[in-house]
C-alpha positions in Angstrom: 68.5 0.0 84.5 67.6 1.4 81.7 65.7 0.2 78.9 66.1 0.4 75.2 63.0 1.8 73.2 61.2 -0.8 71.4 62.6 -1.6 67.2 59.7 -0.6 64.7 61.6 -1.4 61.7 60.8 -4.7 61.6 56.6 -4.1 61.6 57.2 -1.1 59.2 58.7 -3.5 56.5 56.1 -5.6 57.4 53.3 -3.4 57.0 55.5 -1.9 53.5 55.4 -5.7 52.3 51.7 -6.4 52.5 51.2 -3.0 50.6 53.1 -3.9 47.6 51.6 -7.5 47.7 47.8 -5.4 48.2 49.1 -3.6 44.8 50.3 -6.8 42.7 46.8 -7.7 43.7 44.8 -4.7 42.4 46.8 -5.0 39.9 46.2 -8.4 38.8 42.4 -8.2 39.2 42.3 -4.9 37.2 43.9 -7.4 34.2 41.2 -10.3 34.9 38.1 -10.6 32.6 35.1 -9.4 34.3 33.5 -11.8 36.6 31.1 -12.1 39.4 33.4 -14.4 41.3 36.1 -11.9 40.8 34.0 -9.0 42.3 33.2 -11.0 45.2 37.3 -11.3 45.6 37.7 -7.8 44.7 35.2 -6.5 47.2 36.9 -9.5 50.4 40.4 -8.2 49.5 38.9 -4.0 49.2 37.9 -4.9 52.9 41.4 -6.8 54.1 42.7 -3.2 52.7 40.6 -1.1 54.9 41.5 -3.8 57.7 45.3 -3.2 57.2 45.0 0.7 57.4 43.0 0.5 60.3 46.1 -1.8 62.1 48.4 0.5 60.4 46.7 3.7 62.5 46.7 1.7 65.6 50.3 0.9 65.5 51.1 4.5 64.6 49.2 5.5 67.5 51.1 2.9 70.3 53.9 3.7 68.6 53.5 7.5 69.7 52.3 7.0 73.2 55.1 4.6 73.4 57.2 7.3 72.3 55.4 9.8 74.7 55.9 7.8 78.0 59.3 6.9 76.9 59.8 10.7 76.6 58.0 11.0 80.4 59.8 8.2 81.7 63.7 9.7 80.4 62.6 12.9 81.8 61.5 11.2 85.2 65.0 9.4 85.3 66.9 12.9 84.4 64.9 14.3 87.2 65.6 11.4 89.3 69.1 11.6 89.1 68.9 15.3 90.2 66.9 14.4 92.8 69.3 11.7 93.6 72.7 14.4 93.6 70.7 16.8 95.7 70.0 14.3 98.1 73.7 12.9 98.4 74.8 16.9 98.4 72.2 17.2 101.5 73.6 14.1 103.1 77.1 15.7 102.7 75.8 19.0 104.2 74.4 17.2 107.3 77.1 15.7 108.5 78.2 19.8 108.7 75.1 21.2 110.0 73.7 17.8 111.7 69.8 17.9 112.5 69.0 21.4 110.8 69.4 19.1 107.6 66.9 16.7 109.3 63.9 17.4 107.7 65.3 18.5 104.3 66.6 15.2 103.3 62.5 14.1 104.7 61.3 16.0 102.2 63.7 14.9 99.4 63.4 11.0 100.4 60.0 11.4 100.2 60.0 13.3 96.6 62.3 10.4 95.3 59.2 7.6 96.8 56.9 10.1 95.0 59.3 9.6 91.8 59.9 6.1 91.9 55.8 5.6 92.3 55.8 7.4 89.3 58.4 5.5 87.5 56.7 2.3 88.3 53.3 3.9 87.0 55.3 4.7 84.0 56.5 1.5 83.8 53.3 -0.3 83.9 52.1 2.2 81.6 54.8 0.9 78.9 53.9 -2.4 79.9 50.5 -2.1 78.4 51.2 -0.7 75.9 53.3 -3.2 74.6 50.7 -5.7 75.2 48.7 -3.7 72.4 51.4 -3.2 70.0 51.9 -7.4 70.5 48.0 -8.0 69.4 48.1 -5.7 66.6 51.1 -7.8 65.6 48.9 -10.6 66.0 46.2 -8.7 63.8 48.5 -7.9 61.1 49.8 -11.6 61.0 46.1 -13.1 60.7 45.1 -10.3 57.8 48.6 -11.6 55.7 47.4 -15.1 56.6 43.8 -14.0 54.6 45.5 -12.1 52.4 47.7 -15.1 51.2 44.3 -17.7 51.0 42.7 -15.4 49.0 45.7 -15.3 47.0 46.1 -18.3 46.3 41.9 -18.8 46.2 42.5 -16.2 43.3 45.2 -18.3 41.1 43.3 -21.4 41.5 40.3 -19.4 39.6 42.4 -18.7 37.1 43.7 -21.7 36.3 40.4 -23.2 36.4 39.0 -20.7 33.9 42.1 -21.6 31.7 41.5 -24.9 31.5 37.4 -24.6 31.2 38.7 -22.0 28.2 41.1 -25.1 27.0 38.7 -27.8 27.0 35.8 -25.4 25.1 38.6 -24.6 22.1 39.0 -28.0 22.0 35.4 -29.0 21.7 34.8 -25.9 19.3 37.6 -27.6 17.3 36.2 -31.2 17.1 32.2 -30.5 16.0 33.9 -28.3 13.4 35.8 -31.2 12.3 32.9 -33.2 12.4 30.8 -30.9 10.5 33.8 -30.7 8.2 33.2 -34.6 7.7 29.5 -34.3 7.3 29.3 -32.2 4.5 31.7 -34.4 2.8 29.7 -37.6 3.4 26.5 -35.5 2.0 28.6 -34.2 -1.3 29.6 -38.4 -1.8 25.7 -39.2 -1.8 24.9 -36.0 -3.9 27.3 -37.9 -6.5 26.7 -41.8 -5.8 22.7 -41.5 -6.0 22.5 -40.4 -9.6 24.6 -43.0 -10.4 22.3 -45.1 -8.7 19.0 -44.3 -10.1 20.6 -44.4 -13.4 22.1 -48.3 -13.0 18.2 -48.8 -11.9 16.5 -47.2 -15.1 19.6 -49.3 -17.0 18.4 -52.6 -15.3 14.6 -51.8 -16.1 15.1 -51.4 -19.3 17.4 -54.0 -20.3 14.9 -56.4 -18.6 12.1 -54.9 -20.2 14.1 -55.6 -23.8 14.8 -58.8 -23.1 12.6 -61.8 -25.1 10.9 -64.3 -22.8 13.0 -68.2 -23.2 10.9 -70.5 -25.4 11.2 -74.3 -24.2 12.1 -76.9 -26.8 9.0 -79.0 -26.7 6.2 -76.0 -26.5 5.8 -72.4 -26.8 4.4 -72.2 -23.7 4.7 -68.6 -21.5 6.5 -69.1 -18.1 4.3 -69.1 -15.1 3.5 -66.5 -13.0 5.1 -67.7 -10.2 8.4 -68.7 -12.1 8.1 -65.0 -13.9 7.9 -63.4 -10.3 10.1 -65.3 -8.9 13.0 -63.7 -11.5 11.5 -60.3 -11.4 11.5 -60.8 -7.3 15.5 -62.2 -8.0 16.5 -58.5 -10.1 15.2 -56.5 -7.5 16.6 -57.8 -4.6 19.7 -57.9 -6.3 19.0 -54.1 -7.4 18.7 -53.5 -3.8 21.3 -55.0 -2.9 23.8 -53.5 -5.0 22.1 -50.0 -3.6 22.7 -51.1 0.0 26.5 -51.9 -0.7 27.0 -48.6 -2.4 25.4 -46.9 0.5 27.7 -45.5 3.0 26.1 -44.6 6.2 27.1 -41.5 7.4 28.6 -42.9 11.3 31.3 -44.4 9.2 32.6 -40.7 8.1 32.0 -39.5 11.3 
């Protein structure tokens, strides 16, 4: 029986797929901002590359021998089959010449066990080798399996710098809103403390003015005590007039 040669397509559009992924890759790295995390990337996925091509060289080379002892093992049948018309032309002859043919069809029945020992050494040959094409298969299927983490390792990086670059625009934007409010809190004081200190001077001097009450029964001067006690009055109530015009600046914030 005879059996077919081995299908190759399959693990060279395999092998054609990972190189145009390995390409979007380099591709998308070479567009990234410069990072150390990056390189570290750049330098795992430079030596999944050189992994891949070594695979690629191993499969080239099963796939010749393969190609070789299917080469020795066609020739072997053709030869075989030869062997095997000679052989039934030499039975036909010794039923015509009888026991001169004797040791002829010896020799060829023992060239056709030589043959078939070769076949089956062949054969076990092929076997082996498709034992090594099945675990490169299994190499090339782990490598795609790292090549897809790192992937995806790669677009999570991304979208964490995005949103580290998000949340700083937005916190660049708020202390320049809140600077914005502080230097219109400071330009409100620049203009309500003149006003201030002058409704203090106006206050002094309208108290300094203003004549001392005379009692009805004696001109006597107020007491101390009752004199500081008003004076004490007009200054708390300066101060508290200066306390409700003063803003403080959390309010604006």
């Amino acid at each position: 029986k005879v059996v077919p040669p081995p299908d190759y397509s399959q693990y060279e559009l395999e092998i054609a797929r990972l190189r145009d992924e390995i390409e979007a890759l380099r591709q998308a790295n070479a567009e990234t901002a410069e990072d150390p995390r990056v390189a570290l990337l750049q330098e795992e996925l430079k030596a999944r590359m050189e992994d891949l091509r070594r695979f690629e060289h191993l499969l080239q080379k099963s796939q010749d021998k393969t190609k070789d002892i299917e080469a020795g093992r066609g020739e072997a049948m053709r030869e075989l089959d030869l062997v095997q018309e000679d052989n039934n032309r030499l039975v036909a002859r010794e039923r015509e010449h009888g026991a001169s043919m004797d040791l002829l069809a010896d020799t060829n029945q023992r060239n056709i066990a030589n043959l078939e020992r070769e076949r089956g050494e062949v054969e076990t040959d092929l076997s082996h080798e498709r034992a090594k094409r099945n675990e490169v298969e299994d190499m090339l299927r782990t490598q795609l399996d790292q090549l897809n983490k790192l992937r995806a390792e790669a677009h999570a990086r991304a979208q964490l710098e995005a949103d580290v670059g998000s949340r700083l625009r937005q916190a660049h934007s708020t202390i320049a809103d809140a600077l914005q409010a502080q230097e219109t809190q400071l330009s409100l004081l620049a203009e309500v403390v003149p006003q201030l200190d002058m409704v203090h001077a106006s206050l002094l001097t309208a108290l300094a003015s203003e004549p001392a009450p005379v009692a009805a029964e004696a001109s006597f001067p107020p007491t101390q005590s009752a004199a500081g006690s008003a004076h004490q009055g007009d200054i708390n109530g300066r101060e508290s007039a200066t306390r409700g015009s003063f803003v403080p600046q959390e309010e604006y914030a």
